[in-house]
C-alpha positions as CSV (number, residue, x, y, z in Angstrom):
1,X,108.5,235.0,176.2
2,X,111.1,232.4,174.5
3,X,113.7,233.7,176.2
4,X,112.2,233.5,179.7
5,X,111.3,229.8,178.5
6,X,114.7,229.2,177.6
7,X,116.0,230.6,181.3
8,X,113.6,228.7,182.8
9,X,114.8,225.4,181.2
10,X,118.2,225.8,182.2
11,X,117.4,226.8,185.8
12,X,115.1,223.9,186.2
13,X,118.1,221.2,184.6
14,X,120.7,222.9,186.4
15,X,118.8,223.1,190.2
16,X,117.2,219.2,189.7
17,X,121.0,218.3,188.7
18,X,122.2,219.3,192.1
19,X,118.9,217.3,194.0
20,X,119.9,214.4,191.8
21,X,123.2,214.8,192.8
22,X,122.3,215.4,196.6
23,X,120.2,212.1,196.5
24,X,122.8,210.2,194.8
25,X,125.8,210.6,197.5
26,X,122.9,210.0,200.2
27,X,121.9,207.2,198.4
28,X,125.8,205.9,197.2
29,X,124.6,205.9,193.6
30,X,128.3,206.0,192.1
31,X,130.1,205.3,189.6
32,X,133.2,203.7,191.0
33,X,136.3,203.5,188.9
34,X,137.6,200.0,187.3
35,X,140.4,199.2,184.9
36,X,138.1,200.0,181.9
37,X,136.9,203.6,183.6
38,X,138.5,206.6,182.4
39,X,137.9,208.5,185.6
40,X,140.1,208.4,188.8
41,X,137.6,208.8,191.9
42,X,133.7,207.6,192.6
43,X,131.1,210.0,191.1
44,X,127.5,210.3,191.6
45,X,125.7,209.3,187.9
46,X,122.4,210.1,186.8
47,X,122.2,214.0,186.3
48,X,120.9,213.2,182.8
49,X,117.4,212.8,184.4
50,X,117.7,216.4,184.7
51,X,118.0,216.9,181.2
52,X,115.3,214.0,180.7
53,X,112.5,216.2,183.0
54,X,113.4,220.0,182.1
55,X,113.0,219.3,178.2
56,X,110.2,217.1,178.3
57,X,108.4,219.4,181.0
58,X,109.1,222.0,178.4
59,X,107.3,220.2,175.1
60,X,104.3,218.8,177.3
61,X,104.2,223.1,177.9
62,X,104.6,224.0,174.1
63,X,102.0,220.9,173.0
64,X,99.6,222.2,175.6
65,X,99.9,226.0,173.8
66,X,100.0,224.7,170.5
67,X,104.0,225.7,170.6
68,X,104.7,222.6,169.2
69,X,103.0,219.9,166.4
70,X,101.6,217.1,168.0
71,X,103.1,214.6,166.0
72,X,106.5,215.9,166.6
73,X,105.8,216.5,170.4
74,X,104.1,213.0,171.0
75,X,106.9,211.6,168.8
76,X,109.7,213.2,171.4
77,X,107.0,212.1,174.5
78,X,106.7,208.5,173.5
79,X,110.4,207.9,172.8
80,X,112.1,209.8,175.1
81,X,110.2,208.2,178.0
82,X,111.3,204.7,176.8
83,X,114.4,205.0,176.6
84,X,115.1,207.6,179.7
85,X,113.0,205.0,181.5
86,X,115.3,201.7,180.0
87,X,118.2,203.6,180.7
88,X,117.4,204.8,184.6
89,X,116.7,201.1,185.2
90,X,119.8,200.4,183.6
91,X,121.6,202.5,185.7
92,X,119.9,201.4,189.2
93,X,120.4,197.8,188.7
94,X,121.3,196.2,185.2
95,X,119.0,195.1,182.4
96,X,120.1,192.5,179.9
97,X,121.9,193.9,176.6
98,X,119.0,191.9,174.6
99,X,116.5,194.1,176.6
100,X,117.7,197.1,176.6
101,X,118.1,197.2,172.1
102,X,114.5,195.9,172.3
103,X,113.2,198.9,174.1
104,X,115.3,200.9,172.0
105,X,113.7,199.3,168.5
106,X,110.6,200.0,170.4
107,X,111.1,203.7,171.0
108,X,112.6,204.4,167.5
109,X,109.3,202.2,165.7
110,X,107.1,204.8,168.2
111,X,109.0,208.3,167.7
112,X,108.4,206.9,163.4
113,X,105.0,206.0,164.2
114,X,104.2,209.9,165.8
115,X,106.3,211.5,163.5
116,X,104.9,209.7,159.9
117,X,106.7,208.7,156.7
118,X,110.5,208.9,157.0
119,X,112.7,211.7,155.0
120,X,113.7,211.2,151.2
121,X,117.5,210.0,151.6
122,X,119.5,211.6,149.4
123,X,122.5,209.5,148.1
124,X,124.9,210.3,145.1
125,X,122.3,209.3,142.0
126,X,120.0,207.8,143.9
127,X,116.9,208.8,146.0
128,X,115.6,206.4,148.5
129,X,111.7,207.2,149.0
130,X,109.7,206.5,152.4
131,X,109.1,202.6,151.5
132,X,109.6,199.7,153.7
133,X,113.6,200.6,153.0
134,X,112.7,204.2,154.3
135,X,111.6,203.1,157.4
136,X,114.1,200.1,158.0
137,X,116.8,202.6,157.4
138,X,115.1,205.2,160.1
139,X,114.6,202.9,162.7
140,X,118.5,201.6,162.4
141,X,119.1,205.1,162.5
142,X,117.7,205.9,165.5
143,X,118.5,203.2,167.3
144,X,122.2,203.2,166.2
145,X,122.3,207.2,167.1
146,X,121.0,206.7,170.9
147,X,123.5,203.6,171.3
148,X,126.5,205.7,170.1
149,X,126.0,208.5,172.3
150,X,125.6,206.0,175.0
151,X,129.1,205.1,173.8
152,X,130.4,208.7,173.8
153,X,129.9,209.7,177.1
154,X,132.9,208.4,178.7
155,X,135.0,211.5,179.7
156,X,134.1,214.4,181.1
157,X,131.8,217.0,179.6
158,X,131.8,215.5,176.1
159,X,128.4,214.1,175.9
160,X,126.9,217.3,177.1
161,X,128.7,219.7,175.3
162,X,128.4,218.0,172.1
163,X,124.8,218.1,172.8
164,X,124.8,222.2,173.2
165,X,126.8,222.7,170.3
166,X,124.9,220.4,168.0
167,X,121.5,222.1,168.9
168,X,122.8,225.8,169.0
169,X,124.2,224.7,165.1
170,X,121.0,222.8,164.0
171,X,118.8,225.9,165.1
172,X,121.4,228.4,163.2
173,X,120.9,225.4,159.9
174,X,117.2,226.3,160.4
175,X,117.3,229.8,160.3
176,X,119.3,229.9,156.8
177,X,117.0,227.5,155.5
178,X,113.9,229.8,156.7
179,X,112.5,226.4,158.3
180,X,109.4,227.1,160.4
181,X,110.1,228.6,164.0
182,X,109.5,225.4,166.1
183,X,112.9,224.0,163.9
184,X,114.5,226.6,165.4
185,X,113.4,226.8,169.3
186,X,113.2,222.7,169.5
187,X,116.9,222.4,169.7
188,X,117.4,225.5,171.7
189,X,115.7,224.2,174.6
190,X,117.4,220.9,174.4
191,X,120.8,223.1,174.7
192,X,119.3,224.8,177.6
193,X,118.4,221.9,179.0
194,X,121.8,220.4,178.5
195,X,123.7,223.4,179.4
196,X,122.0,223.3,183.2
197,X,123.2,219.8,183.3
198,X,127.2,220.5,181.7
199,X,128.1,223.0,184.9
200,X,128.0,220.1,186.5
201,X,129.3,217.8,184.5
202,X,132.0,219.8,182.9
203,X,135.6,218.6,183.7
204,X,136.0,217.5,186.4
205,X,132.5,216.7,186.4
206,X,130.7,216.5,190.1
207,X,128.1,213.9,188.4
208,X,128.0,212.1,185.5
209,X,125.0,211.7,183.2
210,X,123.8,208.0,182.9
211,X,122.6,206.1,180.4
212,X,119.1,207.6,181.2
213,X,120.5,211.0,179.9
214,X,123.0,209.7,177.1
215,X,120.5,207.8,175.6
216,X,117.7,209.8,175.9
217,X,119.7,212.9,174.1
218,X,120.6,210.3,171.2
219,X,117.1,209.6,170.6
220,X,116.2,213.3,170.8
221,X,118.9,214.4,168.4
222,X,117.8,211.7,165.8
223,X,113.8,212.8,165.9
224,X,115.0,216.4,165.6
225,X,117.0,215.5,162.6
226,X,114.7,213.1,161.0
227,X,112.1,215.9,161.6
228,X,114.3,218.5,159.8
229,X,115.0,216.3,156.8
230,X,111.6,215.8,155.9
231,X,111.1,219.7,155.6
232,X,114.8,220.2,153.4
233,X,116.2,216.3,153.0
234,X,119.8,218.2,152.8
235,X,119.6,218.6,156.5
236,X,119.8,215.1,157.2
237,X,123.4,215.1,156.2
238,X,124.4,218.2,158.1
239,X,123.0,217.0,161.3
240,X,125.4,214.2,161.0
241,X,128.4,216.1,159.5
242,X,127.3,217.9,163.0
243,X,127.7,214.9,164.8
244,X,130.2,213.4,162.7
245,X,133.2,212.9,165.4
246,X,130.6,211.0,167.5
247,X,129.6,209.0,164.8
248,X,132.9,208.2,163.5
249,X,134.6,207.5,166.7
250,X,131.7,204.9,167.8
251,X,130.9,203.0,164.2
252,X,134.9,202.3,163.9
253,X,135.3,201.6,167.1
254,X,132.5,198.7,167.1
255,X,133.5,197.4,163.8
256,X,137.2,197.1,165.2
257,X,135.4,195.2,168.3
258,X,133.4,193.1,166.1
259,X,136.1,192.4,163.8
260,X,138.5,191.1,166.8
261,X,135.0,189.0,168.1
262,X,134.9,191.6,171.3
263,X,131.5,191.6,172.7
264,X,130.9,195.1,171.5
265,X,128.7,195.6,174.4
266,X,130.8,195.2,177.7
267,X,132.4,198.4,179.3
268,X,135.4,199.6,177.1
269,X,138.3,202.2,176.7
270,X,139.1,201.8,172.9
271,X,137.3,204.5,171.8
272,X,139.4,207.4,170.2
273,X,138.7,210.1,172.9
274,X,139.6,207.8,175.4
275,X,143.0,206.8,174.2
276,X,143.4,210.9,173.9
277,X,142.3,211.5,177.2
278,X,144.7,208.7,178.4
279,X,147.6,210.5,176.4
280,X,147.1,214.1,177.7
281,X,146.2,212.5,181.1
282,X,142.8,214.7,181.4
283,X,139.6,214.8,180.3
284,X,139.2,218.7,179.6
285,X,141.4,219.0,176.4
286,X,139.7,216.7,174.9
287,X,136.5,217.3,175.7
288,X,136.8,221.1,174.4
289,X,138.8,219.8,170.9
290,X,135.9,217.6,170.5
């Protein structure tokens, strides 16, 4: 049966990519190349709403047939919507920078609120309980997470496949650390999901995903790993060893920007995958080193 779900997840992201990507060139929803893109010719965006409605469609089924807890399936709900929502807006129009991290606090207080008392974090000597510093420190978290892969996905297939490889690793971590089974099909499904969505968006990509999809897989990542550190607080630290050229590449990057008084929110190409897409003059190297 989890098998079929799984196939079923990655048929439904993979056939509602192509509709989104049919209604996008009907509707000249593209992303047209400027001196700060890193791609040569217009592309339909927005194929992360694929993502967005294949993995949510899939907890609403496992919460309905108690598949799921209902903390950790509301928590997913509630912030996923937000920010999928914030980010498809985002990507039809344009919503003010001071809006758009508002609705982002806002989905990282509800996943916390769903989800309950942060993890322990571990730190050499130290052990920082689930006090008001607990849950300052998982909200930043979140909403630091969903930003940065907002940041990443600026070549070809990166995003995405980071996304597959991170889940199909965190559900391996949860098998060798005989975590409880919904640990270990959570993050399958989101790498079914995503993996419908990467044959189209794997160099060179016929859509690209949005900030509906980038963000939404940032705040998804970050409840799944917040949800696995509760159960073995080690786990926190190998989600984001996991994730750790995505995390590096965006925190240096804005502290360089910040440093040099760039608005750290205007469209860039200063990240480190861009300059090495720029040197090897394509996206696909790159996005399979990554």
């Amino acid at each position: 049966m989890w098998i079929l779900l799984l196939g079923l997840a990655w048929s439904v992201s993979y056939l509602f990519t192509g509709q989104v990507r049919r209604y996008a060139l009907s509707r000249s929803i593209l992303d047209v190349p400027n001196e700060r893109s890193s791609h040569q010719t217009p592309t339909p965006r927005g194929g992360g709403l694929a993502i967005v409605l294949s993995f949510l469609g899939t907890v609403v089924f496992l919460y309905f047939f108690n598949g799921l807890p209902s903390q950790l399936a509301l928590g997913l709900l509630g912030s996923g919507l937000v920010v999928a929502l914030i980010g498809f807006l985002d990507d039809h129009g344009h919503i003010a920078a001071r809006w758009r991290l508002l609705a982002h606090f806002a989905a990282a207080s509800l996943a916390l609120y769903w989800l309950g008392k942060p993890p322990v974090l571990l730190l050499p000597g130290i052990a920082i309980e689930s006090g008001w510093l607990g849950w300052v420190l998982a909200v930043l978290y979140l909403v630091w997470l969903l930003n940065l892969y907002n940041f990443m996905d600026g070549i070809d297939g990166i995003a995405a496949g980071e996304a597959v490889l991170v889940s199909l690793s965190a559900a391996a971590l949860a098998v060798i650390c005989d975590l409880p089974f919904e640990y270990v099909l959570l993050p399958l499904i989101l790498a079914a999901c995503v993996a419908g969505f990467l044959v189209w968006n794997f160099p060179p990509a016929r859509i690209f995903m949005g900030d509906a999809g980038s963000g939404f897989l940032g705040i998804v990542l970050g409840v799944m790993s917040l949800q696995a550190a509760r159960v073995n607080p080690d786990l926190l630290w190998a989600w984001l060893i996991l994730l750790g050229v995505f995390v590096v590449d965006a925190t240096l990057t804005l502290l360089r920007r910040l440093f040099r008084g760039e608005r750290v929110y205007e469209a860039h190409r200063s990240h480190a995958y861009q300059f090495a897409s720029r040197k090897y003059r394509a996206h696909r190297p790159v996005t399979l080193a990554v």
